[in-house]
VOGU-3710 file (C-alpha; in Angstrom, 3 decimals, decimal comma):
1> xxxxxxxxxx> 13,766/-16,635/18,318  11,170/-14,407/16,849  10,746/-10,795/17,436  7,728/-8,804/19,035  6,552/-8,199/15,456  6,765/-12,159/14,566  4,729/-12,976/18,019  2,235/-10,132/17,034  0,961/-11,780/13,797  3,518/-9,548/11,713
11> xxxxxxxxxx> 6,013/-10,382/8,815  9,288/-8,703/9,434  10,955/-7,803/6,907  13,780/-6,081/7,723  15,226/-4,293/10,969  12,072/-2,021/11,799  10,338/-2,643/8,596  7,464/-4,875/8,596  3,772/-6,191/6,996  0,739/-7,691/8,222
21> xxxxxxxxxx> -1,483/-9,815/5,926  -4,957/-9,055/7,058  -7,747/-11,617/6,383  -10,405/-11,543/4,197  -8,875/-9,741/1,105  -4,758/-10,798/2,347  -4,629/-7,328/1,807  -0,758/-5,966/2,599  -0,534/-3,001/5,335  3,003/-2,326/6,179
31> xxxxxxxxxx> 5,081/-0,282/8,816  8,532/1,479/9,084  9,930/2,430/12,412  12,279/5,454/12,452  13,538/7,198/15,774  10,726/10,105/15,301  7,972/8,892/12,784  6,191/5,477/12,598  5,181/5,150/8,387  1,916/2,876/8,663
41> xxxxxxxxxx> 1,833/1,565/4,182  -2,352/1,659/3,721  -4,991/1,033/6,488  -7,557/-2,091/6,234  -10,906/-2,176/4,799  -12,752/-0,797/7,395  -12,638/1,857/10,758  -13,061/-1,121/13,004  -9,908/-2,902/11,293  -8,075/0,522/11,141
51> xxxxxxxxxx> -8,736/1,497/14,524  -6,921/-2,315/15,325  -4,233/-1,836/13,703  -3,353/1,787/14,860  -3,711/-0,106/19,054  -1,762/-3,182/17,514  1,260/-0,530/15,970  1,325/1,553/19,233  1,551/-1,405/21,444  4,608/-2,897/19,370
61> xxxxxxxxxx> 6,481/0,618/18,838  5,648/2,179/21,644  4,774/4,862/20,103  1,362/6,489/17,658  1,886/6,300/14,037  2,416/9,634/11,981  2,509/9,326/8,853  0,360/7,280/5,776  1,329/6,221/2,202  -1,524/5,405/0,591
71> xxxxxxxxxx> -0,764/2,921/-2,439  -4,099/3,621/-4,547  -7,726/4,074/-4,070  -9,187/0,769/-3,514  -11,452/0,021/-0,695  -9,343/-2,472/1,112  -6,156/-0,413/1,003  -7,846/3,212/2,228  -10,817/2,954/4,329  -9,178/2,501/7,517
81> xxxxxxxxxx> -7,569/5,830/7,337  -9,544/7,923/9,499  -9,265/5,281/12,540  -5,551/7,097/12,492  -6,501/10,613/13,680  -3,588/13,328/13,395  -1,797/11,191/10,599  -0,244/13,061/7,364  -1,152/10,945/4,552  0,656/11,137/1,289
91> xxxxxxxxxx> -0,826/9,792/-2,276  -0,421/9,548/-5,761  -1,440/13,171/-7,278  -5,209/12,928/-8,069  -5,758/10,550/-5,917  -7,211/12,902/-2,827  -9,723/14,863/-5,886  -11,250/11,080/-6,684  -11,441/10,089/-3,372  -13,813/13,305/-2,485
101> xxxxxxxxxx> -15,469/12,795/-5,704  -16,054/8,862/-5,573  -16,554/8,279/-2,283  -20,320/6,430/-3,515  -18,245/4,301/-5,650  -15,713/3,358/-3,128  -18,761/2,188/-0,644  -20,466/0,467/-3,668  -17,606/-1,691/-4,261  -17,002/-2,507/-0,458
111> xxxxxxxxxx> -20,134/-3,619/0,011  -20,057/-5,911/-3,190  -16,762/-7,225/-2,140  -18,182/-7,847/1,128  -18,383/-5,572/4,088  -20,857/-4,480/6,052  -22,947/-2,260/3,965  -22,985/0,240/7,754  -19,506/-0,779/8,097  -18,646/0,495/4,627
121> xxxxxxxxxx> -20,795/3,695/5,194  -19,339/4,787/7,998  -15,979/4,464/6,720  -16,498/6,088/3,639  -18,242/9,503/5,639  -15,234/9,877/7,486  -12,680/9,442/4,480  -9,533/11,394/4,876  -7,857/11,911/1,497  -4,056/12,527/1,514
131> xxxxxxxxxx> -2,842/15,696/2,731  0,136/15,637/0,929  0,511/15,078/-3,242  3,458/12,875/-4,576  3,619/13,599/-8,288  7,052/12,511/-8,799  8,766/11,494/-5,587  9,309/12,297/-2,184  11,848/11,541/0,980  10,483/11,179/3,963
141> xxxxxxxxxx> 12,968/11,322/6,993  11,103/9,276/10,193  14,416/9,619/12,427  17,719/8,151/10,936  15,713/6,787/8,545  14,526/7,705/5,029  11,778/6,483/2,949  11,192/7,421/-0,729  7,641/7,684/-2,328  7,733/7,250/-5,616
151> xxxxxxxxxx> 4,301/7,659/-7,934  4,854/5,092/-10,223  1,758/4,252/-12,028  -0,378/4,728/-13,812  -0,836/0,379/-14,091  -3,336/-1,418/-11,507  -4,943/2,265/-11,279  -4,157/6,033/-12,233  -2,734/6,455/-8,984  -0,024/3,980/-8,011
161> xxxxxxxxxx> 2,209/4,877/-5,144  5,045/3,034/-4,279  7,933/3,132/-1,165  10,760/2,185/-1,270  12,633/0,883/2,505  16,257/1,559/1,607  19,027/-1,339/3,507  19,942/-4,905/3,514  17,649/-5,958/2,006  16,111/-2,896/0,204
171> xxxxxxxxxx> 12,222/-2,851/0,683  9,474/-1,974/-1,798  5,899/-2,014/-0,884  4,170/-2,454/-4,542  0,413/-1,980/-3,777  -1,821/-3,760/-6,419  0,849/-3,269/-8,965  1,989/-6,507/-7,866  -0,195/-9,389/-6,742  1,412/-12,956/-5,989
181> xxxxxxxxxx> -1,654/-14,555/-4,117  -3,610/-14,543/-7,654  -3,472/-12,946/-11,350  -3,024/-9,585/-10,978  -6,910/-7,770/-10,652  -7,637/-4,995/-13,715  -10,371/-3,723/-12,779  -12,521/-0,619/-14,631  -9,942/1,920/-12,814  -7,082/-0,196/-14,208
191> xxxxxxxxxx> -4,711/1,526/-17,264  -3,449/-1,919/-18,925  -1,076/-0,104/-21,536  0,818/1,683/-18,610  1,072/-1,561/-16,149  3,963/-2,737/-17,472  5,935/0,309/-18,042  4,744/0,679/-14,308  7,224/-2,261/-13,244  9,403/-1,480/-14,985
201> xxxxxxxxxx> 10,000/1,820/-12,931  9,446/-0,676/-10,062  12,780/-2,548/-10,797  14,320/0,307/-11,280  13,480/1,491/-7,855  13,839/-1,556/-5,805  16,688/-3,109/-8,095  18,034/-6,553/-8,485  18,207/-7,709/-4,322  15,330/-6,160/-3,562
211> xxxxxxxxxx> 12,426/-7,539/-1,443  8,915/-6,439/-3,210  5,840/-6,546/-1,427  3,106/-7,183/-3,265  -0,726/-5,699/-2,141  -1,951/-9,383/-1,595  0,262/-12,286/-0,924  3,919/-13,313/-0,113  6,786/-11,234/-0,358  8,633/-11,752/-4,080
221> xxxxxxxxxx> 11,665/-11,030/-6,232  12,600/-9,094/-8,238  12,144/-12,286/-10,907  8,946/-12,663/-10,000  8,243/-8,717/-11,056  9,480/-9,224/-14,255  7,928/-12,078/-14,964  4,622/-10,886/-14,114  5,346/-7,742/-16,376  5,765/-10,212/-18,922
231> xxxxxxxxxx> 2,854/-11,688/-18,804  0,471/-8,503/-18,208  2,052/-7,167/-21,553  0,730/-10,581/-22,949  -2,069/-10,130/-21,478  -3,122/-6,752/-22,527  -1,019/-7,034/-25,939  1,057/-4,097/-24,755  4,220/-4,414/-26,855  7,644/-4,140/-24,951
//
């Protein structure tokens, strides 16, 4: 039988943790469900699609969203975040100082990836950066639940963010540090010589059972991390 979250569109991935795959991009957003707080992992491309997924989260809780991990700075993973008004979002230290300072970049590269140059605009104006700084890492408690940021980049940019779902399974949401729908995306923000080292501290987060969530496509093991390690230290002729 599947569960609300199934019916709704939503992966579930374990009790009270689960991702949607959101179209266009197949861009990961995430949600944990603890007694008190509802953790909503990045927030769509756009307001509109923010905005959506704030009614869709409310309607399957029962309850707003309150908090935000943002995983890095990239259009499809941030934009959304002023649809939820009254959120604390958390980020990778640095990463609320570029988003005030880049905000013409970020539109720039929404539009050329796609969306609605007013679309983009709007969403850009009413950018909230992250209200809280996670330079090492952080435990969140949502209600008989805890959730651990953990800044583990610098890799796919200079401001990865990672959490980490602890249980059976254990959870990680990976951001862009891990792609399985496609080759991992370096873009000019991206910090090759770090990426690997960057999974590394993955693994050793998550561990050897974990379920690892990668920023666009299905959900992978810990096998898969490595492996792609391996091959962006190929890649980049970073030696291990």
């Amino acid at each position: 039988m599947k569960t609300c979250w199934e019916e709704a569109g939503w992966e579930q991935l374990a009790p009270d943790v689960a991702r949607r795959r959101l179209p266009d991009w197949d861009c990961t957003v995430g949600v944990i469900v603890g007694r008190t707080d509802v953790l909503v992992v990045d927030t769509g491309s756009t307001l509109r699609e923010g905005a959506a997924l704030r009614a869709e989260i409310t309607r399957l809780t029962g309850r707003r969203p309150t908090r935000i991990a943002l995983t890095h700075p990239h259009f499809d993973h941030v934009l959304g975040t002023a649809a939820f008004a009254g959120c604390e979002a958390y980020g990778a230290t640095g990463l609320d100082a570029l988003l005030r300072r880049d905000r013409e970049v970020l539109r720039e590269d929404a539009v050329r990836h796609g969306v609605a140059p007013g679309a983009a605009a709007e969403a850009v104006d009413h950018l909230v950066p992250p209200h809280h700084a996670v330079s090492g890492e952080i435990s969140l408690d949502l209600g008989g639940r805890s959730v651990l940021l953990a800044n583990v980049g610098p890799g796919h940019t200079a401001h990865d963010l990672a959490v980490l779902v602890p249980g059976r399974p254990e959870v990680v949401f990976c951001g862009d540090l891990v792609e399985e729908s496609g080759p991992p995306q370096a873009g000019p923000d991206a910090i090759p010589s770090h990426w690997p080292a960057a999974l590394d501290r993955l693994l050793a987060l998550g561990g050897e059972d974990a379920r690892y969530v990668p920023g666009h496509g299905s959900v992978v093991d810990a096998a898969f991390v490595r492996d792609q390690r391996d091959e962006l230290a190929a890649r980049f002729g970073v030696s291990r």
